[in-house]
C-alpha positions as CSV (number, residue, x, y, z in Angstrom):
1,X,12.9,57.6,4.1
2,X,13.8,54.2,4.8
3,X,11.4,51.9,3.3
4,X,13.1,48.3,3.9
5,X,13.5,45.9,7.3
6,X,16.7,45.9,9.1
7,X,17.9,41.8,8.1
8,X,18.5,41.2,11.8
9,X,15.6,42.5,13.6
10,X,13.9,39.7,15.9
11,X,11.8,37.2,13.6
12,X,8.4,37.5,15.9
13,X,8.6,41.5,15.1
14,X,9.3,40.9,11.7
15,X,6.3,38.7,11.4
16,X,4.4,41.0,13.1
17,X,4.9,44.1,10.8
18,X,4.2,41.7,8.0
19,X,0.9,41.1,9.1
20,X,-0.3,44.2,10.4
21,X,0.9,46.0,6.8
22,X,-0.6,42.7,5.0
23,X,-4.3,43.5,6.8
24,X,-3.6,47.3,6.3
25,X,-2.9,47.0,2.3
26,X,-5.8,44.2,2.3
27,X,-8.5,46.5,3.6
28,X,-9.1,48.2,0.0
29,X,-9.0,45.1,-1.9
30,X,-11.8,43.7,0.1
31,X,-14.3,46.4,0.2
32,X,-13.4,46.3,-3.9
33,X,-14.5,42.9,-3.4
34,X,-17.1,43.5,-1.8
35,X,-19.4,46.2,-3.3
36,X,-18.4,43.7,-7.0
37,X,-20.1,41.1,-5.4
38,X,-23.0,43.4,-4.4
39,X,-23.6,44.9,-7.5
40,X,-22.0,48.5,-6.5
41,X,-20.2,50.5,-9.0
42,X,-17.8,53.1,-8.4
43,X,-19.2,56.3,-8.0
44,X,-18.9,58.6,-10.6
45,X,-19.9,61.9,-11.5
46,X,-21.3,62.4,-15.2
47,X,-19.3,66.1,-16.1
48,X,-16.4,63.7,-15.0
49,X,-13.8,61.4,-16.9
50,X,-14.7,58.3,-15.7
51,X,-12.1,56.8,-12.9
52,X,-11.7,60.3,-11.7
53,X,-13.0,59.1,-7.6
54,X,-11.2,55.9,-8.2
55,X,-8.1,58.5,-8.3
56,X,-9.0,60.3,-5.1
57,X,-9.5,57.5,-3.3
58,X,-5.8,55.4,-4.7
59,X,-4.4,59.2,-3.6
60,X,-5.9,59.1,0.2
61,X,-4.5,55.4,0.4
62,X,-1.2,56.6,-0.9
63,X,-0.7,59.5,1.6
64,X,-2.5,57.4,4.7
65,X,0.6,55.3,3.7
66,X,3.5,58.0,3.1
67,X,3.6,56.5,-0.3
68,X,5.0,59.6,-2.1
69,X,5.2,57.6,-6.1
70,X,1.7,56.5,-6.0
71,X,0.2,60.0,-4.1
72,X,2.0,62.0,-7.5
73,X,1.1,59.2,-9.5
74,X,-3.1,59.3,-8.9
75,X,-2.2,63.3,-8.5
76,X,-1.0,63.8,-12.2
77,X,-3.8,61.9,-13.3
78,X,-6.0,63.9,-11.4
79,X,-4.5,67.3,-13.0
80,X,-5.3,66.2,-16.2
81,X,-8.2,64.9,-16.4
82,X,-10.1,66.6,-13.1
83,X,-11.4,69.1,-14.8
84,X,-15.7,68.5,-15.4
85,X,-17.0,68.9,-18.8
86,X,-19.5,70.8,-19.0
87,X,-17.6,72.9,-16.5
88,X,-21.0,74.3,-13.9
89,X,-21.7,77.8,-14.1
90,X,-19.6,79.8,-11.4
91,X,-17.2,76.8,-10.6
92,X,-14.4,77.7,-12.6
93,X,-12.5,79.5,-9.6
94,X,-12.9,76.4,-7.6
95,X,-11.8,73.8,-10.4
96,X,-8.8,76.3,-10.8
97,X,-8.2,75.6,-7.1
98,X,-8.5,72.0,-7.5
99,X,-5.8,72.0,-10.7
100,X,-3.1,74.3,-8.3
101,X,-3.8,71.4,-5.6
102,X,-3.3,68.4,-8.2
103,X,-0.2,70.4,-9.5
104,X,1.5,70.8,-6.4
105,X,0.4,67.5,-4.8
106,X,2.6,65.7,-8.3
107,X,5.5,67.7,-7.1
108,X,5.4,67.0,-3.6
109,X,9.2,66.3,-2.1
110,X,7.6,65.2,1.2
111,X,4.8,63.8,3.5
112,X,3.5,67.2,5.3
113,X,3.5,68.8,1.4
114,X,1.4,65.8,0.3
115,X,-0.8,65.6,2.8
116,X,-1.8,69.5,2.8
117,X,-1.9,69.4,-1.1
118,X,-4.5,66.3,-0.6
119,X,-7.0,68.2,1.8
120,X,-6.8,71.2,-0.2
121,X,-7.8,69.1,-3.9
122,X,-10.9,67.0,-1.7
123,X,-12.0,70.4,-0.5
124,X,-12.0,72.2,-3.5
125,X,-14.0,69.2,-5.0
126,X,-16.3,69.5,-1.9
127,X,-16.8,73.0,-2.6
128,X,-17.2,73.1,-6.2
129,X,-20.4,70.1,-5.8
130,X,-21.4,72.2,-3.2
131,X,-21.7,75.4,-5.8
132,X,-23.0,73.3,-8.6
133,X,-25.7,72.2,-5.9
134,X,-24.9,68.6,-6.8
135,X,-24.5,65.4,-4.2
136,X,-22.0,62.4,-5.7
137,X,-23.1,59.1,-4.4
138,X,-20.2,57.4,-2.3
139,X,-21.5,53.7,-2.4
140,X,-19.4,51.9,1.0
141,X,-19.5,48.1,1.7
142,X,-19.0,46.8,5.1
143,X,-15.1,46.8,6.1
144,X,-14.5,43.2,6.9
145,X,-15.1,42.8,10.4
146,X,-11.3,41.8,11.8
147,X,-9.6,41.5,15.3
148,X,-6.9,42.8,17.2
149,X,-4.5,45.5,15.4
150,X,-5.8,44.7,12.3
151,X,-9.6,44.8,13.0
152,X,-8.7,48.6,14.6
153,X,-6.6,49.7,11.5
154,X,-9.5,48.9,9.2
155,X,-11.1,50.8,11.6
156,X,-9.5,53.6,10.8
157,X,-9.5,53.3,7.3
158,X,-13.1,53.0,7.6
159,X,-13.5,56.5,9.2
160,X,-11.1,58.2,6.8
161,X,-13.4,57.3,3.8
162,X,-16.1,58.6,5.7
163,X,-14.0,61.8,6.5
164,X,-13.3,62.0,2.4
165,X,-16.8,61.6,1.8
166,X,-18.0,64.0,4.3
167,X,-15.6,66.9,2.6
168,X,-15.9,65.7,-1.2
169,X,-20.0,65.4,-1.5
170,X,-19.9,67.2,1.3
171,X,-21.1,65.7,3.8
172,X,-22.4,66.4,7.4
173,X,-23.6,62.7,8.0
174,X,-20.7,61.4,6.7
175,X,-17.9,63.5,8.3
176,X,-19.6,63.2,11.6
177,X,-19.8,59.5,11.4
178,X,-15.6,59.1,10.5
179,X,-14.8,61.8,13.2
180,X,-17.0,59.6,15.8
181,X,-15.2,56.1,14.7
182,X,-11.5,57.9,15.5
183,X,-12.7,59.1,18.7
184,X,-12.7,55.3,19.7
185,X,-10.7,54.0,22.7
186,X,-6.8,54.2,21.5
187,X,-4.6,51.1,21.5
188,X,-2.2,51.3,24.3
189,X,1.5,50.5,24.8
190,X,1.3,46.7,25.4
191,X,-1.6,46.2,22.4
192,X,1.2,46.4,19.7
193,X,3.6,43.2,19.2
194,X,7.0,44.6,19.3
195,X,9.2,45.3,22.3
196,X,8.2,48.1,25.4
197,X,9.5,51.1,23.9
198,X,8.8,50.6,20.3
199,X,5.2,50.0,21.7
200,X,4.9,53.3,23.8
201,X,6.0,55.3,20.7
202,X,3.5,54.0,18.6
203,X,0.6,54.3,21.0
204,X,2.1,57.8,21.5
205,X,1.1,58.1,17.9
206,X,-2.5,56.7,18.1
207,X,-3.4,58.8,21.4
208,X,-2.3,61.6,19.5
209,X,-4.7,61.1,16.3
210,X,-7.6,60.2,18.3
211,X,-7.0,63.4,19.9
212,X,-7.1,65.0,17.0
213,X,-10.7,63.5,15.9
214,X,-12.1,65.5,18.6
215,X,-10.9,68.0,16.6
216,X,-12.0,67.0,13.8
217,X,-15.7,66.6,15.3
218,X,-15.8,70.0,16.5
219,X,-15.1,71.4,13.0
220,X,-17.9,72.4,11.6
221,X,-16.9,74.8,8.5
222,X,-14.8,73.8,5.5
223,X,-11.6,75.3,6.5
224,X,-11.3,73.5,9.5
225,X,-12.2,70.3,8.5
226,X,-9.7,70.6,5.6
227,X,-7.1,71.4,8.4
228,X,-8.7,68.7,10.2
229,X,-8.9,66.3,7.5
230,X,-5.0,67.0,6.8
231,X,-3.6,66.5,10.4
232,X,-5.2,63.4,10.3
233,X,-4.0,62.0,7.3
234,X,-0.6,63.1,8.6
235,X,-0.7,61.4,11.8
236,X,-1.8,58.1,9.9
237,X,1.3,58.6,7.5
238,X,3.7,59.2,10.4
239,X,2.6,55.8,12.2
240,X,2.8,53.6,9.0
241,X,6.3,54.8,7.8
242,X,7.2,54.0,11.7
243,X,6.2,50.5,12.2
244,X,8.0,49.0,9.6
245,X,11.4,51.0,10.6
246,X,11.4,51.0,14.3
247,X,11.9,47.8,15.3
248,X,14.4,47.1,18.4
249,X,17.3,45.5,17.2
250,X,17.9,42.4,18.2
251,X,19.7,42.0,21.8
252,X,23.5,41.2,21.6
């Protein structure tokens, strides 16, 4: 995969894809920011190593982005040290489950492999709170409120923390409320600053995803939010490793 800019692509499209994966990488920093300055900590579950939801979330990001090294990266951390202490009566099968998905997610060769080894580890952790009838807190500040491209990308970022949170607590409120943001009005064609046809295959993309959050709304059982869950994350990967890459070239 391609992961630089062509040298000769048209400046304004350069500057464009600069700023729209500047606001895009931003969005995590500043809801960091954000809960520090409000006094919100990290959630954490005692039986846990501490930094253990730190790792899910650096793992989402990494597959939202089609970042392979830093998906195996928070992944190998997670199959070490995922495993809660005292392990809950009756879990074991489930924190099994959660070890095979870590496992497989740090030898991922590709996106689709990464993104259906992530759904499968938050679901098993969804499943194994579930058993040991215990609710993690998921603390959330505000997403900065943005315009344009940007101000719709931490849009969905937004909504796929509230999609993680509704499968890892789990959560009906939560999943609901992500599923509902996606189902928001798509961009269109003209609404991305590159060229006509670069445009239509990206909005292809986004009409595509927010189709699938109707999906994901009408899920209503583990399994198919997991499946859910995993086509979406997809679809995010497959725009963000395109709009760096796809640029026209510039006209001769």
């Amino acid at each position: 995969m391609r992961t630089g800019l062509n040298p000769d692509l048209p400046r304004k499209a350069f500057r464009a894809g600069i700023l729209v994966s500047a606001f895009v990488t931003a969005v995590p920093v500043a809801w960091a920011l954000a809960m520090a300055a409000s006094g919100l900590a990290a959630p954490q579950s005692t039986p846990h190593t501490p930094g253990l939801v730190d790792q899910v979330r650096a793992l989402e990001k990494a597959t939202i982005h089609g970042d392979l090294d830093s998906a195996r990266q928070a992944a190998t951390w997670l199959a070490e040290h995922a495993t809660p202490a005292p392990l809950p009566a009756g879990t074991q099968p489930l924190v099994d489950r959660l070890a095979k998905a870590a496992s497989t997610l740090s030898q991922a060769t590709d996106v689709a492999g990464a993104v259906t080894a992530t759904a499968s580890l938050v679901a098993a952790c969804g499943s194994c709170h579930e058993a040991a009838n215990t609710s993690p807190a998921f603390p959330r500040a505000a997403p900065p409120a943005l315009g344009s491209i940007a101000g719709h990308m931490v849009r969905h970022q937004d909504a796929a923390d509230r999609l993680l949170e509704g499968l890892i607590v789990p959560s009906q409120a939560a999943w609901t409320a992500g599923a509902g943001q996606l189902r928001e009005a798509p961009l269109k064609a003209g609404d991305f600053p590159v060229s006509t046809r670069i445009g239509a295959l990206m909005s292809d993309i986004e009409s595509r995803m927010h189709a699938q959050a109707d999906e994901a709304a009408a899920a209503t059982d583990t399994a198919g939010r997991t499946r859910a869950y995993g086509a979406l994350l997809a679809r995010c990967a497959e725009c963000h490793t395109r709009h760096t890459t796809l640029w026209d070239p510039p006209v001769r």
